[in-house]
Structure formats: C-alpha cells, structure tokens
N, C-alpha and C positions, 0 to 999 in steps of 0.2 A: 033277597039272596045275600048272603055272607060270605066273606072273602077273607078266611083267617089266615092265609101263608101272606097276605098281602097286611095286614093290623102286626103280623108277626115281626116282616122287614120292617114296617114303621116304629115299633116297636126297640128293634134290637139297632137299627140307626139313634133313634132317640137316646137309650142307654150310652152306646158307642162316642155320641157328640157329647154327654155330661162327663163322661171319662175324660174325655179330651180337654173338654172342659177346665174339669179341676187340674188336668195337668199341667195346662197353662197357668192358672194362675197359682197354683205350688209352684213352678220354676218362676214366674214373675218375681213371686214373695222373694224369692233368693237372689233373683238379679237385683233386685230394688234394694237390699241392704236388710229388708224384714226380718229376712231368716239367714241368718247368721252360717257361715263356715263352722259345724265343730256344735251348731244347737242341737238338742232332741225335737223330735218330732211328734207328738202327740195326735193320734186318730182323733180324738173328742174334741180338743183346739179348735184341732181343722175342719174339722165338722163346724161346731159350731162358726167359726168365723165366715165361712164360708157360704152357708147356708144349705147344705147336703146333709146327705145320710154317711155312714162311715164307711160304705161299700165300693164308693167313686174316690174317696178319699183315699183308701187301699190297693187300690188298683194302681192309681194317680205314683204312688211312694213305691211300689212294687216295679211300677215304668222307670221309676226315678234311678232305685236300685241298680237296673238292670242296665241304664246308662251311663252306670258310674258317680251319680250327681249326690246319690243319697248312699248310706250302706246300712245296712241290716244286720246285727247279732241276736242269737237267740235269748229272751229273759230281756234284754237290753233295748228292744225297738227300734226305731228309724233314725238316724243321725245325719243332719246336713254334711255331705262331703266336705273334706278342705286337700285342698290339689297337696300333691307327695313332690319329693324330689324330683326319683325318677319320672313321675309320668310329666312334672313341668321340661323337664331335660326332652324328654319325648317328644311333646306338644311343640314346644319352640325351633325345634329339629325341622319337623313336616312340616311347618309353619315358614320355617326362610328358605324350603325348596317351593313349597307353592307359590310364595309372594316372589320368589326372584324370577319364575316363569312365567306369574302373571304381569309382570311390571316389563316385560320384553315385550309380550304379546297386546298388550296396552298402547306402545310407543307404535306399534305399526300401526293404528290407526286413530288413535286419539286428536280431537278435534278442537279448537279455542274453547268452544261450548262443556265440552265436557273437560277441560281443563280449570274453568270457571266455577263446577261443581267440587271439581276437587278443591280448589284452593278455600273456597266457601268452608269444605271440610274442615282443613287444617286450620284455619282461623277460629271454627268453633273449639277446638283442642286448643288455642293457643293461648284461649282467654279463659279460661280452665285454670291452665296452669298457677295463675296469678291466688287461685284459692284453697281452702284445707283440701289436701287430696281424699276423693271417695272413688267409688266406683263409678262413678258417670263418668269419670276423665277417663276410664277405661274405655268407657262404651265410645267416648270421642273417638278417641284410640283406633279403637275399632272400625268405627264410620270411616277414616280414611283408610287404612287398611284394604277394606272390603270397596269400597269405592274402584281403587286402583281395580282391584279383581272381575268389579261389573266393566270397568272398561275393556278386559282384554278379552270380553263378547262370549266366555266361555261357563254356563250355567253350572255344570257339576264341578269345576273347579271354585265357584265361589260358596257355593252349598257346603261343599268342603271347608273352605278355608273360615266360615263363618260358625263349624262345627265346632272348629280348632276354637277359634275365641271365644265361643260358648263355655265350653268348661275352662278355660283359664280363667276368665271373668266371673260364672259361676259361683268359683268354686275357689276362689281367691279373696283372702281376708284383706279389708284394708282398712284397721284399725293400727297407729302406732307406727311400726317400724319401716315406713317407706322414706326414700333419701328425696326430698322437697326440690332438689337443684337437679333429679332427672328430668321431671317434668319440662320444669326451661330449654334445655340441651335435646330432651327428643324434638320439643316444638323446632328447634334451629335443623334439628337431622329432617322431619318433615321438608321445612321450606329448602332446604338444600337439594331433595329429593324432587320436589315440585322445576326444580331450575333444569335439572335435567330430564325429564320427561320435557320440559318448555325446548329444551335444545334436541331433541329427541337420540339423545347419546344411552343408548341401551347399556353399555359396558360401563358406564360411570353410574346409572341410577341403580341398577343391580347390586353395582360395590357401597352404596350408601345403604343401600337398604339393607343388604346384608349385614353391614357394621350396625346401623340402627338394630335391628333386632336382635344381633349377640350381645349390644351393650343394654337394652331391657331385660334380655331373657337372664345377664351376669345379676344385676339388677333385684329381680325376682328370685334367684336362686339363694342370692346374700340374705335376701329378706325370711326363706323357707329354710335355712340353715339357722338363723338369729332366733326362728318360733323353735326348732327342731330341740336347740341348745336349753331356752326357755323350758322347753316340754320335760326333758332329761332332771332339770336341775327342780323343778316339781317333783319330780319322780323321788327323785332323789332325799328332797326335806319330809316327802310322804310318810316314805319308810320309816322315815328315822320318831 
C-alpha cells in the first residue's frame, strides 16, 4: 500500500528545511564579515560554495530581500544591504524605548545570579575593546543588550529587540571609519549601567542607558554620514 499525500508532506518539509537552510547560512555569511555591506550577490557563488542547486539559493536572497537585509534591481541582481540614515535613525529610536522598558522590568526581579551573567557579558565586550574594531564587538554589544531583555522575563520583547540588532549589525560595515575611543567609553557606560541595576535604582539605570545609546546611535550616524559624503564625492570624480 502506498501513501503519497504522506511522501508528499515528507517531501515538501524536506524542501522547506533546505530553504531555511541556506537562509541561515546566507545571513551567517553576512554577520560573519564574508559578505560584505554593498557586495553583489551571485546565484552560482552561492551555489557552489554552498553545496545546493540555485533554487534554495533564490528563494534564500528573495527572503533576504523581503526582510530588508538584501535588495534587488532589475539587470543588476542581488546586493548585500548597508543600513541608510534614516532607517539607522529608526532602529536606534525603537531600540532606547525597548531597552529603557526592559531595564525597569529587569530591576524588579533580577537576582545576584543572573547579575553574574550580566556582568560576565560586559567583561566579554570590555576586552574587545582593547583590539582592531570588527563586528564581533558588535555582537558583544549585543549579548549584553539582549541579556538585560532576557531578564526582564518578557519573550516577545526580546525577539524584538534582538530583531532590532540584527539589521544594525547585519547590515553595518565596519571597515575604516569608526572612532577606536567609543569603544572604551561604552565599556565605562556598560559598567556604570551594571552599578545600577546592583543598587536597583530604575530612574538612574534608565538615564544611563538612555545616554549610552544616543551616544552610539550619534556615533553610527557620524560614521553613515562620512560613507554618505565619501559616496557623493565618487559620484562626483565619476562624471567628470
């Protein structure tokens, strides 16, 4: 006896997990520094490097697309995103109302133990700091960030706020023009952050935190207005 709606679900699960598949490791390749803010995107590359056909690979850069991470012109193909002004302006925005809500909702029940997690964090970011800046001091970054967020017990606020650092980190170059003396200064706004959560003073951790991330998000903006400038005056020697 044969069972073909049942070979069919096996089937179309199987396709569905190679999709997923390559999608993850396409956004890997970009968090990792492989694929570049601003590279093209080749179906056959990706094929091959990968070890797929170019139909999961398409799908994979069409999910990409649709998330914002990649973008698509016709004649042109697939292009690693690199974050814009506004949408960094955007991200940094919903980014210090999540984390000032999550860092209130934290202090209500935060425990030595899980204050031991955090601080673990901020010490992996602090020794970071001491070397060439890449994207992994991002992802430090991030780990305490979202840390705070898994304390304040609330899952789709952290989904969220880990959405948010996905495409900043993504989708953020960091070759060249970052200022080497943030790094030190967030690490000091971290551990100052850490003092107050230890004193469980909601109204002082809130206002560091908040300063911390207007002074990255200033930070990042200087840095996407220096590419902006660079792009213009390209533009510019092009024509001529």
């Amino acid at each position: 006896m044969t069972y073909p709606l049942k070979r069919s679900k096996s089937k179309t699960r199987a396709v569905e997990n190679l999709s997923a598949r390559v999608y993850n490791q396409i956004k890997n390749l970009i968090l990792c520094n492989e694929i570049m803010p601003g590279q093209k995107l080749h179906h056959q590359e990706l094929s091959e490097r990968l070890g797929v056909s170019r139909t999961p690979i398409r799908e994979a850069l069409t999910r990409l697309v649709q998330e914002g991470y990649v973008s698509f012109l016709p004649n042109r193909g697939f292009t690693c995103k690199e974050i814009r002004m506004q949408e960094a302006e955007e991200l940094y925005e919903l980014r210090e109302a999540l984390e000032a809500f999550a860092v209130e909702k934290a202090i209500e029940t935060v425990s030595d133990a899980a204050l031991h997690q955090l601080r673990d964090k901020m010490n992996a970011y602090g020794r970071d700091v001491q070397n060439r800046f890449t994207r992994e001091r991002l992802v430090y970054d991030q780990g305490v960030h979202l840390q705070i967020a898994l304390l304040a017990g609330n899952e789709t606020l952290k989904n969220t706020l880990s959405h948010v650092f996905e495409r900043i980190v993504l989708k953020r170059r960091t070759d060249g023009l970052y200022d080497p003396a943030r790094g030190v200064a967030a690490h000091q706004e971290h551990l100052h952050l850490l003092a107050a959560i230890e004193r469980r003073d909601a109204a002082q951790a809130v206002a560091i935190l908040r300063g911390h991330i207007q002074a990255g998000k200033k930070n990042v903006m200087g840095d996407l207005e220096q590419r902006q400038a660079i792009r213009e005056l390209r533009a510019i020697t092009t024509d001529r």
